[in-house]
C-alpha positions in Angstrom: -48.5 74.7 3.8 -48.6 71.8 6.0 -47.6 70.9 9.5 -46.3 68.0 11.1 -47.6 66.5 14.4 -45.4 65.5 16.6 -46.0 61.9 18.2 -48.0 62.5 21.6 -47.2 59.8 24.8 -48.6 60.2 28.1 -50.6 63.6 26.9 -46.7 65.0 25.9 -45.0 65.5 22.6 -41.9 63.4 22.1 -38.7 65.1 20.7 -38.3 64.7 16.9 -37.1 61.6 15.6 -38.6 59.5 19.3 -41.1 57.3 19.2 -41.3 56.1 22.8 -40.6 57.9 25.6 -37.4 57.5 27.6 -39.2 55.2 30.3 -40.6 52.8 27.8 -37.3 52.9 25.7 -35.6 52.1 28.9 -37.9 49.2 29.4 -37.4 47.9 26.5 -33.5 47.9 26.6 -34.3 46.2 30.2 -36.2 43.3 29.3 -33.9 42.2 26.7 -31.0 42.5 28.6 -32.7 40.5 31.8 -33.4 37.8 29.0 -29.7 37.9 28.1 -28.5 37.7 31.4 -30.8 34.9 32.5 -29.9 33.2 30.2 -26.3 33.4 30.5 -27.1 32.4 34.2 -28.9 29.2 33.1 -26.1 28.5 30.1 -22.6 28.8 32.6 -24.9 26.9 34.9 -25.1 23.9 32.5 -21.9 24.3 31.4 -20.4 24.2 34.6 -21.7 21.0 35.2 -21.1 19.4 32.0 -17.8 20.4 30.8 -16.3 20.4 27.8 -16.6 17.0 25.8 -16.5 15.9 22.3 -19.9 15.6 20.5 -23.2 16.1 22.5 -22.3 15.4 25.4 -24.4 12.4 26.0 -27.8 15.0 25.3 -30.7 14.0 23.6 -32.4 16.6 21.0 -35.1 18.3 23.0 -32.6 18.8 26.1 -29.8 20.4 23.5 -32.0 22.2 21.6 -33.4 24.2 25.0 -29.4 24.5 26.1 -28.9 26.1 22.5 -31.7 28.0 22.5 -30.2 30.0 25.7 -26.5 30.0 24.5 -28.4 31.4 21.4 -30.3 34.2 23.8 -27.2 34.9 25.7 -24.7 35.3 22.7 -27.0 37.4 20.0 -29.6 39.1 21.8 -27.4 42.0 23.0 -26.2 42.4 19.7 -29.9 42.7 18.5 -31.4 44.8 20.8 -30.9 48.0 18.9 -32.7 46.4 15.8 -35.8 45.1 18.2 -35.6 48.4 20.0 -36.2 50.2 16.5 -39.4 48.0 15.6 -40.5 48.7 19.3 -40.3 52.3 18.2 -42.1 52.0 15.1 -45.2 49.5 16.9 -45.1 52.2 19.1 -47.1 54.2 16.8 -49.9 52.2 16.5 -49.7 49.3 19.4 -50.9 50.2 23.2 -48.0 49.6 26.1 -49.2 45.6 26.5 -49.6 45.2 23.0 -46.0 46.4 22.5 -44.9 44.5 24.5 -46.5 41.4 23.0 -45.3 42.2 19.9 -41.9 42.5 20.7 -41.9 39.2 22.2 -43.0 38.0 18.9 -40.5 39.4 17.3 -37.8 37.8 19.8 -39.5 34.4 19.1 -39.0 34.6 15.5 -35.3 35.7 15.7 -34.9 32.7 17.9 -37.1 30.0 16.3 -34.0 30.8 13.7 -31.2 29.8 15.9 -32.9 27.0 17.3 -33.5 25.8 13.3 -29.5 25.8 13.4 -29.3 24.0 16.6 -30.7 21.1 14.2 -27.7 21.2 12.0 -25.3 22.2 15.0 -26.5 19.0 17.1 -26.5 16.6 13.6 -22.9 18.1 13.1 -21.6 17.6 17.0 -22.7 14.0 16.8 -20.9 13.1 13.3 -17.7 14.8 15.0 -18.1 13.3 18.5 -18.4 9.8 16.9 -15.5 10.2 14.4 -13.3 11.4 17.4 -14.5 8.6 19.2 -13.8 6.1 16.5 -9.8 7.5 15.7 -9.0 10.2 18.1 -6.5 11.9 15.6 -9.4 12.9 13.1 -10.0 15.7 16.2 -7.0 17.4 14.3 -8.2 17.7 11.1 -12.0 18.8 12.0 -10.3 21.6 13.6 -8.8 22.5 10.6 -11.5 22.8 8.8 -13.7 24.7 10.7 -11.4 27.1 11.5 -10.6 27.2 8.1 -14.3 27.3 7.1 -15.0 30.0 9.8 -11.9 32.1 8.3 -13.1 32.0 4.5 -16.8 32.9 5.0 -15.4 35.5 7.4 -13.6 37.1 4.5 -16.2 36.5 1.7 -19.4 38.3 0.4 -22.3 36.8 1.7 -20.9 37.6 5.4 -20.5 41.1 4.3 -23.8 41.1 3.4 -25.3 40.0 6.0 -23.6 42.6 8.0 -24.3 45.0 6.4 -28.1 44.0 7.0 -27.5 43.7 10.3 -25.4 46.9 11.1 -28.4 49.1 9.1 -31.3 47.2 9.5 -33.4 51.3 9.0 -34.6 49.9 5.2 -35.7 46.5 5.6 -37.4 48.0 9.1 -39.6 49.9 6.3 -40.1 47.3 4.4 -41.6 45.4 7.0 -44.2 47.6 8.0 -46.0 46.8 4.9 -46.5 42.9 6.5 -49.8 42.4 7.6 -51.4 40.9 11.1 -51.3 38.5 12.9 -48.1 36.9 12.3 -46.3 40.1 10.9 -43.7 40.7 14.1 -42.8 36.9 14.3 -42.3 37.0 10.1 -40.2 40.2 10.8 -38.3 38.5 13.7 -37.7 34.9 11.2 -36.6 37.3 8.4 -34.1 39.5 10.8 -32.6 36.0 12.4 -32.6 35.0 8.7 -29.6 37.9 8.0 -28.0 37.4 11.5 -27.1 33.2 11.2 -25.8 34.1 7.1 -24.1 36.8 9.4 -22.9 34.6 12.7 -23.3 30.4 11.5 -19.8 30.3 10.2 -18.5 31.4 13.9 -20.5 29.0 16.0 -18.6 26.1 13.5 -15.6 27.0 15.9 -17.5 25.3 18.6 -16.8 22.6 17.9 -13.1 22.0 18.3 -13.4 25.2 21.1 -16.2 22.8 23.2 -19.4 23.7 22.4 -19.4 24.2 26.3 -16.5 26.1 26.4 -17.6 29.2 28.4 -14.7 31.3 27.3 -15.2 30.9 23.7 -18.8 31.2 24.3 -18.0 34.8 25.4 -15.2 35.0 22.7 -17.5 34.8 20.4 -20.6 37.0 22.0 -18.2 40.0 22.4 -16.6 39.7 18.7 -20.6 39.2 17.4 -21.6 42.2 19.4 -18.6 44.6 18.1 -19.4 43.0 15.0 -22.3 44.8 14.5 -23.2 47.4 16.3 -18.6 49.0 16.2 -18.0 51.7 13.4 -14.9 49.3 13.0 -17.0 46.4 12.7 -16.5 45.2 9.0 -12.7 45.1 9.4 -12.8 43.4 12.4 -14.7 40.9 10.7 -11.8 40.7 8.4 -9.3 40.7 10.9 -10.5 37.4 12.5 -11.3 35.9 9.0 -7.6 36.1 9.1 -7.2 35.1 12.5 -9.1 31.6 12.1 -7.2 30.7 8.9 -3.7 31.1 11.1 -5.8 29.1 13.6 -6.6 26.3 11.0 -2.7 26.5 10.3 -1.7 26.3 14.0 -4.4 23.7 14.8 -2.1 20.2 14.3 0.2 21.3 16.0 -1.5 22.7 18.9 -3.2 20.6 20.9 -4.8 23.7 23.3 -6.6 24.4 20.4 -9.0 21.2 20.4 -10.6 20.9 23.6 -13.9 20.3 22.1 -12.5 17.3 19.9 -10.3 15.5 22.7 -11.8 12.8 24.5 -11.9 11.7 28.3 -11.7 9.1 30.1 -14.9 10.5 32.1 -18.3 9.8 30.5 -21.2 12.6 31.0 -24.4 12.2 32.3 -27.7 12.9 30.0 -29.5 15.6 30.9 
């Protein structure tokens, strides 16, 4: 016969099944929703002033990739939170309150060092579309109907399922990571996480482009169907649903000019940032 110990914080046993006390899990929660909501602060900021324009917007790399690097914090992290609240837990068992904390961060970084990879591609892609509009206005039509389109098939095929899946029930790759060794292990968990969430999410940031990749409302569109996404019971059909959705959209797009304000020029030209 053998006996379990029961984890011990601040000289007290934790319930079964807790790994950090309520204050620290509390924290935890807190600090990555302040990071959320700062940087939705600093993204409907930008936004504000810029508008929504074909292309960059007149940005150079380093100043989009920073602007897509919070749209990226703002959007995903409250969908994540539960998944870097679990490793929290588990580097709970081991790791001191700063050194949590530390680690977590790392974690964080890795999962965005992910999105910013994207923001490559994503700034690459805005450019190509922003000159082609700018060249013959009327291809706006059809690169809205083909990335709606795009979005709506990888919405209804298998690698976005599995990716989902991943990210809805992270509990066994969360095991698998513990076997990672120091020092880069929480930024390697926090690249291979982001790795599952863009197969999950890239296809729905596509619709940026003829939405405005400064379009606050689809911005917060696609934040709420990302965070329902994952972490609803309904979540998998939902996903469906909208894979349905965007192909009507792809449909609806030449005729529907409300449905391009990211790929309609202006007569105003934007400042760099």
């Amino acid at each position: 016969m053998y006996t379990v110990q029961r984890p011990i914080a601040n000289g007290r046993p934790l319930r079964d099944g807790v790994l950090l006390p309520t204050r620290d899990l509390a924290v935890a929660w807190s600090l990555i929703v302040l990071i959320a909501a700062l940087a939705w602060v600093l993204t409907v900021g930008q936004a504000l002033d810029m508008g929504v324009e074909p292309g960059t917007m007149g940005m150079a790399l380093p100043a989009f990739l920073l602007l897509w690097v919070a749209m990226m914090a703002a959007m995903m992290l409250p969908s994540v939170a539960p998944v870097a609240v679990t490793w929290a837990k588990g580097i709970a068992r081991q790791s001191g309150g700063s050194t949590r904390a530390l680690r977590t961060t790392e974690f964080l970084a890795g999962y965005l060092v992910v999105w910013a990879a994207f923001g490559l591609l994503a700034y690459g892609g805005l450019a190509l579309t922003g000159r082609a509009v700018e060249r013959d206005p009327e291809t706006g039509t059809w690169i809205a109907v083909t990335a709606f389109a795009l979005a709506g098939l990888y919405q209804l095929g298998p690698l976005k399922n599995i990716c989902l899946r991943h990210c809805r029930s992270p509990m066994a790759q969360l095991m698998r990571y513990a076997a990672y060794r120091p020092p880069v292990r929480d930024l390697r968990v926090g690249l291979h996480h982001g790795g599952y969430c863009l197969g999950c999410c890239w296809a729905l940031m596509v619709v940026l482009i003829p939405l405005g990749a400064m379009n606050i409302a689809a911005m917060a569109g696609l934040a709420v169907l990302i965070f329902l996404e994952k972490l609803w019971y309904r979540g998998p059909q939902l996903a469906r649903v909208m894979g349905v959705a965007f192909l009507v959209l792809a449909a609806l797009a030449p005729f529907q000019d409300w449905l391009l304000p990211g790929l309609q020029p202006s007569d105003g030209m934007m400042a760099p940032m």
